[in-house]
PAVO-700817 format. One record per residue: residue number from 1; x, y, z of N, C-alpha, C in turn. Coordinates in steps of 0.05 Angstrom, whole numbers, plus 5000, padded with zeros to 4 digits. Example, Ala and Ser with C-alpha at 12.3 -4.5 7.8 and 13.67 -1.06 7.14 Angstrom:
BEGIN
  num  n_east  n_north  n_up  ca_east  ca_north  ca_up  c_east  c_north  c_up
    1    5264     4886  5156     5246      4910   5156    5264     4934  5156
    2    5257     4955  5142     5273      4979   5143    5258     5001  5157
! end
This chain:
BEGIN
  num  n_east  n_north  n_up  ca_east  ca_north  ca_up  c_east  c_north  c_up
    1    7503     7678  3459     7515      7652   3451    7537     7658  3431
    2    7556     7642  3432     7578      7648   3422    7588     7613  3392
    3    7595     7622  3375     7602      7596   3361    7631     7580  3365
    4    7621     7552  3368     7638      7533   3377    7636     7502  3361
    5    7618     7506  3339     7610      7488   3322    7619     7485  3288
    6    7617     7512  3283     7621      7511   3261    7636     7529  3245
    7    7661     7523  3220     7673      7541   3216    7675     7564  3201
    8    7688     7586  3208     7682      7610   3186    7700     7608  3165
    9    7723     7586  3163     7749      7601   3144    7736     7582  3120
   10    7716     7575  3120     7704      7556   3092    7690     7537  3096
   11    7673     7527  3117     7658      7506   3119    7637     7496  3090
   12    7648     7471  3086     7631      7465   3055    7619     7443  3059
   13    7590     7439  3057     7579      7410   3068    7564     7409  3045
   14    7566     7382  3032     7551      7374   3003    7532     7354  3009
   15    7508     7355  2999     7481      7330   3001    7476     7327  2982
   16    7464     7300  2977     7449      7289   2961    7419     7296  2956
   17    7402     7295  2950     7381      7304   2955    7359     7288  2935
   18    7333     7287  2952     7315      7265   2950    7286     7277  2970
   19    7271     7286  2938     7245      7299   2939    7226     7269  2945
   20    7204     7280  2949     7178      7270   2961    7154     7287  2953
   21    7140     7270  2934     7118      7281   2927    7100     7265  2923
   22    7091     7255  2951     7064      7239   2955    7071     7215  2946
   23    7065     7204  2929     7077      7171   2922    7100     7172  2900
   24    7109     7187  2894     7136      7191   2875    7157     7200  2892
   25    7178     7188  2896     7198      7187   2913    7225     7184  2895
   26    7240     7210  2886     7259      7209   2873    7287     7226  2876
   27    7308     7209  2869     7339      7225   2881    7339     7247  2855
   28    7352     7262  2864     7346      7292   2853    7380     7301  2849
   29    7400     7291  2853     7425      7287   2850    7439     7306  2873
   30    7456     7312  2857     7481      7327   2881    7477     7341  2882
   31    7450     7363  2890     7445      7395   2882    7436     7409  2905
   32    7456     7391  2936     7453      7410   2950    7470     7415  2970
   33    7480     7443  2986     7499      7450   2990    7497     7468  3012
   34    7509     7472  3041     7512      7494   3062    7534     7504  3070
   35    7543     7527  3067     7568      7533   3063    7571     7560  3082
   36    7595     7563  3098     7583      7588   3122    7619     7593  3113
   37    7622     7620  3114     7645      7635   3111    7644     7656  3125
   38    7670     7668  3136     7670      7693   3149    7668     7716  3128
   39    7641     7738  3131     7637      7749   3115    7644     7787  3126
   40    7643     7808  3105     7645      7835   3125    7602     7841  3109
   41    7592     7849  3137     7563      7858   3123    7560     7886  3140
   42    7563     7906  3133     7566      7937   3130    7579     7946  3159
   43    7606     7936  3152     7626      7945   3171    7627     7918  3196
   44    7610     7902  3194     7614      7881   3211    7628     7854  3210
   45    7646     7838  3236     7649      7816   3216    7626     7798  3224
   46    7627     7788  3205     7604      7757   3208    7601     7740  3207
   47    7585     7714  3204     7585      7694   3185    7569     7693  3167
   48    7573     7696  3146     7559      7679   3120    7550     7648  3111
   49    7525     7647  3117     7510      7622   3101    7491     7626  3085
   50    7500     7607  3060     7487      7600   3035    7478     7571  3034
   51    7454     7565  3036     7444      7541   3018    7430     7538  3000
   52    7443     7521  2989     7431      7520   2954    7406     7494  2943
   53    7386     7491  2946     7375      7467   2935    7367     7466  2906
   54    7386     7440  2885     7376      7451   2865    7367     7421  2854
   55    7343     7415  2840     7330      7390   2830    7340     7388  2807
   56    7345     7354  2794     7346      7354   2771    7341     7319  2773
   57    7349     7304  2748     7334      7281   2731    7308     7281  2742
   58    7292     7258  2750     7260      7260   2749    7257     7270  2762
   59    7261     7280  2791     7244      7301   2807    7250     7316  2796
   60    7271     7328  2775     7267      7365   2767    7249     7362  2740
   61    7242     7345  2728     7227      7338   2709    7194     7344  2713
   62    7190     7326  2746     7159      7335   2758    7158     7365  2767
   63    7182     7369  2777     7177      7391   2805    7198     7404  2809
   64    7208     7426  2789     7232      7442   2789    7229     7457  2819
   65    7258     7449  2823     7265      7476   2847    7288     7480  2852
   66    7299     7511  2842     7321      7520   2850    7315     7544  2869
   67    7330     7534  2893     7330      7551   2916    7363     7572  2919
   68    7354     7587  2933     7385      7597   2942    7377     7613  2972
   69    7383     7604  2992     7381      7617   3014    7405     7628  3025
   70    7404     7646  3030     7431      7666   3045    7424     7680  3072
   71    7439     7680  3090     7442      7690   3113    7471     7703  3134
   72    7467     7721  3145     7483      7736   3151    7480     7739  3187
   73    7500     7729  3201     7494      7733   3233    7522     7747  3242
   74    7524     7762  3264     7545      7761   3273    7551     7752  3295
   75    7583     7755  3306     7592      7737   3327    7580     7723  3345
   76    7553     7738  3357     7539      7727   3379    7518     7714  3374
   77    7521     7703  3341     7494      7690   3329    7474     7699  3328
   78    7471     7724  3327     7451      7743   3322    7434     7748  3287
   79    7423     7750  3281     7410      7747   3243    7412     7779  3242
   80    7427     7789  3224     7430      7811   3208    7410     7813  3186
   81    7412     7786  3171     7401      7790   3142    7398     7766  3132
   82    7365     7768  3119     7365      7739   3110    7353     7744  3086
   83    7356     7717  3060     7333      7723   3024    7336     7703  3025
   84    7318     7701  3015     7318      7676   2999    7305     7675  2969
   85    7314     7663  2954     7305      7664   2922    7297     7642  2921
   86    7269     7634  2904     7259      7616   2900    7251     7607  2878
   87    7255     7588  2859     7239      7586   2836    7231     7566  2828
   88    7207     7562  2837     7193      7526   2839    7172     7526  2819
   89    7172     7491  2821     7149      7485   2802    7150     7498  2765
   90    7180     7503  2766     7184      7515   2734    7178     7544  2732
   91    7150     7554  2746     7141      7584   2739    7139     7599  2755
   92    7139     7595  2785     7141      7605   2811    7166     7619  2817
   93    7170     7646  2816     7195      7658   2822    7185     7678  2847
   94    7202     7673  2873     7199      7688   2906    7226     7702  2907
   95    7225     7719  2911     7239      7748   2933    7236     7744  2956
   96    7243     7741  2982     7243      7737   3011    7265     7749  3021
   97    7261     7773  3038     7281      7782   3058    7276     7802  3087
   98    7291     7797  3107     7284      7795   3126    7311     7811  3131
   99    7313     7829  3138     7336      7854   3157    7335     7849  3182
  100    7354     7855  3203     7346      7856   3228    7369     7881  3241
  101    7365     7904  3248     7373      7918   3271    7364     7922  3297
  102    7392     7930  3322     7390      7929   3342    7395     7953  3355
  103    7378     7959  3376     7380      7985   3389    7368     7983  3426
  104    7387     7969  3437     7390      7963   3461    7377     7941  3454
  105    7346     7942  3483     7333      7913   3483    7312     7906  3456
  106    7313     7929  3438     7292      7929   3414    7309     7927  3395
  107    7286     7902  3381     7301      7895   3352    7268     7903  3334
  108    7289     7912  3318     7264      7922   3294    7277     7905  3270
  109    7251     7893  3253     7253      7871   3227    7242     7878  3212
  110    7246     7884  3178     7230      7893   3162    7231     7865  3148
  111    7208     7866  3139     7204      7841   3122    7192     7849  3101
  112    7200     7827  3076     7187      7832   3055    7185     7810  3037
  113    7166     7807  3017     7163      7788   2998    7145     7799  2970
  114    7165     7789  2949     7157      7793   2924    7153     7767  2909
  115    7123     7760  2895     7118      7734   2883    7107     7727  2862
  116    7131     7722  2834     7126      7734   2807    7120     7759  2802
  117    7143     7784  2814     7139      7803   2810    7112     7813  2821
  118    7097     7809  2838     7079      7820   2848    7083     7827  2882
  119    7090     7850  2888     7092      7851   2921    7076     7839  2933
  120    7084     7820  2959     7054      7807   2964    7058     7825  3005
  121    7082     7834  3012     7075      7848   3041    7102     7858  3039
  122    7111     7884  3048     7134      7903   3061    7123     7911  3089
  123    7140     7896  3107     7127      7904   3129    7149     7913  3154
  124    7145     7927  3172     7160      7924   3201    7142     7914  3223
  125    7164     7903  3234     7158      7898   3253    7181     7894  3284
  126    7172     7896  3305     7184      7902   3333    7197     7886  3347
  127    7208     7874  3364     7210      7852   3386    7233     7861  3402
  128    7229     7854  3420     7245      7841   3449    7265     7827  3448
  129    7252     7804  3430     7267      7776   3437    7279     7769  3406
  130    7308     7763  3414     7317      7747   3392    7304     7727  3371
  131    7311     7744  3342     7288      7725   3322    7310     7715  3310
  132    7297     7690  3295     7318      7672   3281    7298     7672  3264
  133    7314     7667  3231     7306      7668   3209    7307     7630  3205
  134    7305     7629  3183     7310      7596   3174    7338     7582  3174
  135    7346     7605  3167     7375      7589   3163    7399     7601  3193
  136    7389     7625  3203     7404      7629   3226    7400     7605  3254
  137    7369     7594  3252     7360      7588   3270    7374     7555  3271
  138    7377     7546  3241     7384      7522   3241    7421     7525  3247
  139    7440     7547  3257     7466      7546   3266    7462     7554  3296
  140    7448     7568  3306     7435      7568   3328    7437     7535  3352
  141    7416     7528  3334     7415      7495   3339    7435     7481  3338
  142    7452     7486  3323     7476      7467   3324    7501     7476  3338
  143    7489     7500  3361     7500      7506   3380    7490     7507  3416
  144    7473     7493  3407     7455      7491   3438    7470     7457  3454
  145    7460     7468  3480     7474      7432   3493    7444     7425  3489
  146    7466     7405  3484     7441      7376   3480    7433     7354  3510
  147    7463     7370  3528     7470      7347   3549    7446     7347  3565
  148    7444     7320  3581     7421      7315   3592    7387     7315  3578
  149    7389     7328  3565     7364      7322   3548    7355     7296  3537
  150    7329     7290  3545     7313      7270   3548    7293     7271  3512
  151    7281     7250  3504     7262      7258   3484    7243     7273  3497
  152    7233     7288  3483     7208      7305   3499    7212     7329  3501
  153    7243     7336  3505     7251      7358   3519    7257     7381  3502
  154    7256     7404  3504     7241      7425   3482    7254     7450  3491
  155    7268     7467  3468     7279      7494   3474    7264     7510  3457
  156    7252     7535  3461     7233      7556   3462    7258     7580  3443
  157    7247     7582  3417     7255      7607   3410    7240     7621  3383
  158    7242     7651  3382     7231      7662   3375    7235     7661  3343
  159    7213     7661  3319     7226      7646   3292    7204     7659  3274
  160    7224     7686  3245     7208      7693   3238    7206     7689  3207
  161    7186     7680  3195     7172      7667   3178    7153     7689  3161
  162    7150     7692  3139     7135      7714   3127    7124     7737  3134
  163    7102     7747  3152     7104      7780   3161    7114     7780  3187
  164    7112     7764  3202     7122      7771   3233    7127     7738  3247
  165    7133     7753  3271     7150      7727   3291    7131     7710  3298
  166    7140     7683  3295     7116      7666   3308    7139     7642  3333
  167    7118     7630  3347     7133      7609   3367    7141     7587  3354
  168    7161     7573  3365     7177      7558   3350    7188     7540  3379
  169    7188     7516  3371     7203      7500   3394    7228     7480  3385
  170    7250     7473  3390     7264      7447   3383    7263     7430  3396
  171    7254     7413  3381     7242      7380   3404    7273     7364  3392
  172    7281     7356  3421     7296      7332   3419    7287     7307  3420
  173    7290     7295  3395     7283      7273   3400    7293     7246  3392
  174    7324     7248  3414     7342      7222   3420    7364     7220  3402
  175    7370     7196  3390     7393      7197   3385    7401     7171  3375
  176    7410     7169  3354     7417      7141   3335    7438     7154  3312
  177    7443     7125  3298     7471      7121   3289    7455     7122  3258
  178    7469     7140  3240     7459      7133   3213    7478     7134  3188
  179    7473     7117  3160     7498      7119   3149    7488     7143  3133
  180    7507     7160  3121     7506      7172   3101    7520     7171  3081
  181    7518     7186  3059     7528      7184   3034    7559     7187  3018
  182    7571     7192  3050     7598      7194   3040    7611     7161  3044
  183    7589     7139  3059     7601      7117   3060    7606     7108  3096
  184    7604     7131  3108     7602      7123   3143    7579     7132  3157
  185    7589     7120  3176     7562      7119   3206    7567     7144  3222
  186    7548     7146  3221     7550      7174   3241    7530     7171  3271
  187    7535     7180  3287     7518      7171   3322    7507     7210  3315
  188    7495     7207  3320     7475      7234   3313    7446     7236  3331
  189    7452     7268  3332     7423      7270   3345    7407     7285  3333
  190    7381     7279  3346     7349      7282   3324    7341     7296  3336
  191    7329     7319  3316     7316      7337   3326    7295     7351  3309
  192    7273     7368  3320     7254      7377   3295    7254     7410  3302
  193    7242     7418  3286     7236      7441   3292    7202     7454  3281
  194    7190     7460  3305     7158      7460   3303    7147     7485  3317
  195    7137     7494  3283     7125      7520   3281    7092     7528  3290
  196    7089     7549  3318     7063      7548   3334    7054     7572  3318
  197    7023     7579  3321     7016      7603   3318    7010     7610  3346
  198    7003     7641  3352     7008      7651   3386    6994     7643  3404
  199    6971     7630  3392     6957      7615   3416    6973     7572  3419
  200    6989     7582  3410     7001      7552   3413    6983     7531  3410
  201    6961     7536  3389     6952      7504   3385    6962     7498  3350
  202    6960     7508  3336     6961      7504   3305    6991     7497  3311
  203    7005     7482  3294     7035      7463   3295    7035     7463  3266
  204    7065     7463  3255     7074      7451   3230    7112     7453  3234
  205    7112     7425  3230     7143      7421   3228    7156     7434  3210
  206    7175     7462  3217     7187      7462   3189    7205     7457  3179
  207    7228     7433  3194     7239      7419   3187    7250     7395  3209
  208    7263     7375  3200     7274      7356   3222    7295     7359  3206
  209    7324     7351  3231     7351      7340   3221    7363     7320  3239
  210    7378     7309  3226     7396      7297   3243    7429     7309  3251
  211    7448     7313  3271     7465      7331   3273    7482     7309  3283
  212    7507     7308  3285     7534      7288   3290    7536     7301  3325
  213    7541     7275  3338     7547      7277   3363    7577     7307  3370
  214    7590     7295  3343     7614      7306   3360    7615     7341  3356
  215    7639     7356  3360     7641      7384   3370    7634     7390  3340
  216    7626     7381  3314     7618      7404   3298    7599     7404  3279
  217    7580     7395  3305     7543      7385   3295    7540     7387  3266
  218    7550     7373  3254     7547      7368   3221    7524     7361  3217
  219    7501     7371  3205     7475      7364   3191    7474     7340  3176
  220    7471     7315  3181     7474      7301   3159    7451     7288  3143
  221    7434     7290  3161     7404      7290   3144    7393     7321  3159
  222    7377     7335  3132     7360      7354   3131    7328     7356  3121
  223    7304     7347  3135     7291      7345   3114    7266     7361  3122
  224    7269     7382  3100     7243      7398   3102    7227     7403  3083
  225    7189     7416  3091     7175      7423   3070    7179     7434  3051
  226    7166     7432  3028     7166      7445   3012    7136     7452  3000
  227    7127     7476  2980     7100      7486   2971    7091     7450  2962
  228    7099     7436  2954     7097      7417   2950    7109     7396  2943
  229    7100     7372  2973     7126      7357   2978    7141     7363  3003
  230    7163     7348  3005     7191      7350   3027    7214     7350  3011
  231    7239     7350  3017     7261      7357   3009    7278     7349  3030
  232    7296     7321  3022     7310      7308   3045    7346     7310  3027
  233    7353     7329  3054     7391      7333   3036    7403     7307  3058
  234    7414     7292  3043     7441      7272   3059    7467     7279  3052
  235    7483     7280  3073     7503      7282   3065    7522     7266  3056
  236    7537     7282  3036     7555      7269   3018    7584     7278  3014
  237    7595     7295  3025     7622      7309   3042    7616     7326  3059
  238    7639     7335  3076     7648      7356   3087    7673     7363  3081
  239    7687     7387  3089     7708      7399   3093    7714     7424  3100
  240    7731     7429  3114     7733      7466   3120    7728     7457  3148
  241    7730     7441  3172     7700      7433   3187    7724     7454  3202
  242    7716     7456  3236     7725      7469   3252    7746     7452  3267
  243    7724     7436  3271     7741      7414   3296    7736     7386  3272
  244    7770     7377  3285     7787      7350   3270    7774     7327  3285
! end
């Protein structure tokens, strides 16, 4: 697969953001951000994405969280390299990263996680099949056809999450008009993304968005879990986009 959505010379998309913590429901201000640039990652070119979630007035008061996720794919949307830094709940500090090399039809992934300085797994592991990390998987998606797709209808990809790959599906589901925070309507389509274990019965969403009809699937709602709570980004600009 090739990118046709989104741009490398500076794509900057700003949200609003508005935690959920069981019956406290509070805007958390302007502290969040996805930003993809053409990057070089050891002799390759790429793209670079960073998103940032950061809390503050009352939700960072209950429930601090500064995130920084980074990711690294190249041309054919492939995940090189993913971390993520985490520091929630005020005392909670995560290390998360995920490598990926290629050697014909085998991809080998080392994974790892450190949590408050305590290693919690360094691991390898094997595959076949194209893995998408969190943040590769969500540019991925905003490169798939949507055409003809019905609610119900479901694309199958491989999605890897703390020691190894697990099943992963994107459910489409339809399509409506919503305003966001810069002041307009957007016709957008809905979609989730739902995490299986290998016998395909255990499910957990690990995120839904909403994406803009037209050629440069702008995220304009994002809303995913969190250790505790959800975390919903609206958008509140763009610029850099690809397509006018």
């Amino acid at each position: 697969m090739t990118n046709s959505t989104f741009a490398s010379g500076g794509e900057d998309i700003r949200y609003d953001l508005y935690f959920n913590y069981g019956i406290l429901k509070a805007r958390a201000g302007r502290g969040g951000s996805l930003q993809v640039t053409e990057a070089n990652y050891r002799g390759q070119n790429t793209y670079k994405t960073v998103m940032m979630l950061n809390s503050s007035g009352l939700a960072g008061s209950f429930y601090t969280v500064h995130d920084t996720l980074t990711s690294y794919i190249d041309m054919n949307l492939r995940p090189l390299l993913f971390t993520k830094e985490a520091f929630e709940g005020g005392k909670d500090y995560s290390v998360e990263r995920q490598s990926f090399t290629y050697d014909g039809d085998k991809i080998t992934i080392r994974t790892f996680r450190i949590y408050n300085g305590i290693e919690k797994f360094d691991e390898v592991v094997t595959t076949e099949k194209c893995t998408y990390d969190y943040l590769s998987a969500l540019l991925y998606v905003r490169n798939l056809d949507f055409a003809g797709m019905k609610p119900g209808d479901r694309h199958y990809i491989q999605f890897i999450t703390g020691r190894r790959p697990v099943n992963m599906y994107v459910n489409y589901l339809g399509e409506s008009s919503i305003m966001a925070n810069d002041g307009k309507r957007y016709d957008v389509i809905n979609i989730s993304m739902t995490v299986y274990d290998d016998a395909f019965t255990n499910q957990k969403d690990a995120l839904r968005a909403s994406l803009t009809r037209d050629k440069n699937r702008i995220p304009v709602v994002i809303d995913t879990q969190l250790k505790i709570g959800s975390v919903k980004a609206v958008l509140k600009s763009a610029s850099g986009l690809m397509n006018r």
